[in-house]
Each structure stands twice: as structure tokens, then as C-alpha cells.
C-alpha positions, 0 to 999 in steps of 0.5 A: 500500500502506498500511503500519500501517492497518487494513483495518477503516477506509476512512480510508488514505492510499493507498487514499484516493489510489486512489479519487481516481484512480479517480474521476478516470478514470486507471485502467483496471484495478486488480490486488489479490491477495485480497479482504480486502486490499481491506478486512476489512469486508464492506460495505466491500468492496461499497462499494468494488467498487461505487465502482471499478465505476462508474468503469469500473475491472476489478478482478482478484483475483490468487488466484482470478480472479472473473467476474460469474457468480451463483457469483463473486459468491457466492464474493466476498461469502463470502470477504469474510465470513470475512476479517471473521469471522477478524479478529474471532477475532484480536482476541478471542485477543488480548485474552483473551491480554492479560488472561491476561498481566495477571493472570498480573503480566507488564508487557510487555503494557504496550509503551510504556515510561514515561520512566526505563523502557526497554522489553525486548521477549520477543527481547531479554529472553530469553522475557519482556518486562519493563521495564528502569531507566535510571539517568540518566533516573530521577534525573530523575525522582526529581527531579521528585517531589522538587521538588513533593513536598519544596519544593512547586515549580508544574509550571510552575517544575518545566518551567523548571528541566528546560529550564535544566538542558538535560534532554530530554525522552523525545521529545528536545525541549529543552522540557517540556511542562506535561501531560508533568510532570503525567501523570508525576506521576500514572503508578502505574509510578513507584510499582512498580504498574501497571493493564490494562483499565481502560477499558470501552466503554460506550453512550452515555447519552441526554442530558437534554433538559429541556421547551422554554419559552423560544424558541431564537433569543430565548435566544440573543439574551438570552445575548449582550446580557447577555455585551455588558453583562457586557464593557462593565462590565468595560471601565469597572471598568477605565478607571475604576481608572486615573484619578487620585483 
């Protein structure tokens, strides 16, 4: 059983285990309850089946049984589309739930509470979830923006400071990590804003591919001739300023 993956992905650990047993010719018959615990893609299902088949495994469904009748058949590949039809229909109230939420200004569409927020969720917080201060946590943060607000500190000296303080980090670690300070000090949720779909999938753009002139392989070469001519130039600078005038 793979708890936390999706069925929409074959990359699971369990299942990945299982196929691997199955090649190996160390199971016989495999029970799984429906389908679309199988896999939710329908072409993954037939990929799957068709691989368990030809290691000789029976594969039983355990709320209905199918044979290999043209009506089984027909049931398996129906079920396996419905499966995908429904969680399609999921994500899509899902998302629309989501940016109804948003635009409607409630943060608990957010989940993951920055540091300095800890997270109360619609049981806890009585019907809504919303994010909730911890005074310690956002001294520190206060801190922070004060040192490379006011006194104009690196991210770097900001890193030493928090460590010799002995100030953990969210995670716990002892050490701060340069990309932690610096995606704090750009996280709009310190300044009271917050932003919900901001990204958007987009096809990817043909790259430009310019008419070819000069072979590859001679570019190529040229390329690290001149990186060679570039290393040893600079090998020389160097031995040159430490001799004695």
C-alpha cells in the first residue's frame, strides 16, 4: 500500500516493489479490491494488467470478480474510465473551491504556515482556518528585517548571528540556511498580504534554433582550446604576481 501517492503516477514505492516481484516470478496471484486502486489512469491500468499478465500473475478484483469474457473486459476498461473521469471532477471542485476561498480573503487555503505563523486548521479554529502569531518566533523575525533593513547586515552575517544566538530554525536545525533568510525576506505574509494562483501552466515555447554554419564537433573543439588558453593565462597572471620585483 502506498500511503500519500497518487494513483495518477506509476512512480510508488510499493507498487514499484510489486512489479519487481512480479517480474521476478514470486507471485502467483495478486488480490486488489477495485480497479482504480490499481491506478486512476486508464492506460495505466492496461499497462499494468498487461505487465502482471505476462508474468503469469491472476489478478482478482475483490468487488466484482472479472473473467476474460468480451463483457469483463468491457466492464474493466469502463470502470477504469470513470475512476479517471471522477478524479478529474475532484480536482476541478477543488480548485474552483480554492479560488472561491481566495477571493472570498480566507488564508487557510494557504496550509503551510510561514515561520512566526502557526497554522489553525477549520477543527481547531472553530469553522475557519486562519493563521495564528507566535510571539517568540516573530521577534525573530522582526529581527531579521531589522538587521538588513536598519544596519544593512549580508544574509550571510544575518545566518551567523541566528546560529550564535542558538535560534532554530522552523525545521529545528541549529543552522540557517542562506535561501531560508532570503525567501523570508521576500514572503508578502510578513507584510499582512498574501497571493493564490499565481502560477499558470503554460506550453512550452519552441526554442530558437538559429541556421547551422559552423560544424558541431569543430565548435566544440574551438570552445575548449580557447577555455585551455583562457586557464593557462590565468595560471601565469598568477605565478607571475608572486615573484619578487
Amino acid at each position: 500500500m502506498d500511503d500519500g501517492y497518487s494513483g495518477t503516477t506509476l512512480i510508488r514505492p510499493a507498487l514499484e516493489r510489486l512489479r519487481d516481484l512480479a517480474a521476478a516470478g514470486e507471485i502467483d496471484r495478486l488480490y486488489i479490491h477495485c480497479p482504480d486502486r490499481l491506478a486512476r489512469n486508464y492506460a495505466y491500468q492496461v499497462l499494468l494488467l498487461e505487465e502482471l499478465n505476462r508474468a503469469g500473475v491472476s489478478v482478482v478484483f475483490l468487488n466484482r470478480p472479472l473473467s476474460q469474457t468480451p463483457e469483463d473486459q468491457l466492464l474493466l476498461q469502463v470502470q477504469g474510465v470513470v475512476a479517471e473521469y471522477e478524479r478529474a471532477k475532484l480536482l476541478e471542485r477543488s480548485r474552483r473551491g480554492k479560488r472561491h476561498a481566495a477571493q472570498a480573503g480566507r488564508v487557510g487555503i494557504l496550509c503551510h504556515a510561514p515561520y512566526g505563523y502557526r497554522y489553525i486548521n477549520q477543527h481547531e479554529g472553530g469553522g475557519e482556518a486562519r493563521y495564528e502569531v507566535i510571539p517568540d518566533d516573530a521577534q525573530v523575525v522582526q529581527q531579521i528585517f531589522t538587521w538588513v533593513g536598519e544596519e544593512r547586515c549580508t544574509i550571510n552575517e544575518v545566518c551567523r548571528r541566528l546560529h550564535q544566538a542558538g535560534i532554530l530554525t522552523q525545521t529545528g536545525k541549529a543552522h540557517w540556511d542562506h535561501k531560508t533568510i532570503w525567501d523570508m525576506l521576500k514572503n508578502p505574509a510578513y507584510r499582512g498580504q498574501a497571493a493564490f494562483g499565481k502560477t499558470r501552466w503554460l506550453p512550452v515555447a519552441p526554442r530558437l534554433r538559429p541556421p547551422k554554419v559552423a560544424p558541431s564537433n569543430r565548435g566544440e573543439g574551438i570552445l575548449e582550446t580557447q577555455h585551455r588558453k583562457r586557464s593557462g593565462s590565468r595560471s601565469r597572471y598568477r605565478l607571475w604576481s608572486i615573484l619578487p620585483l
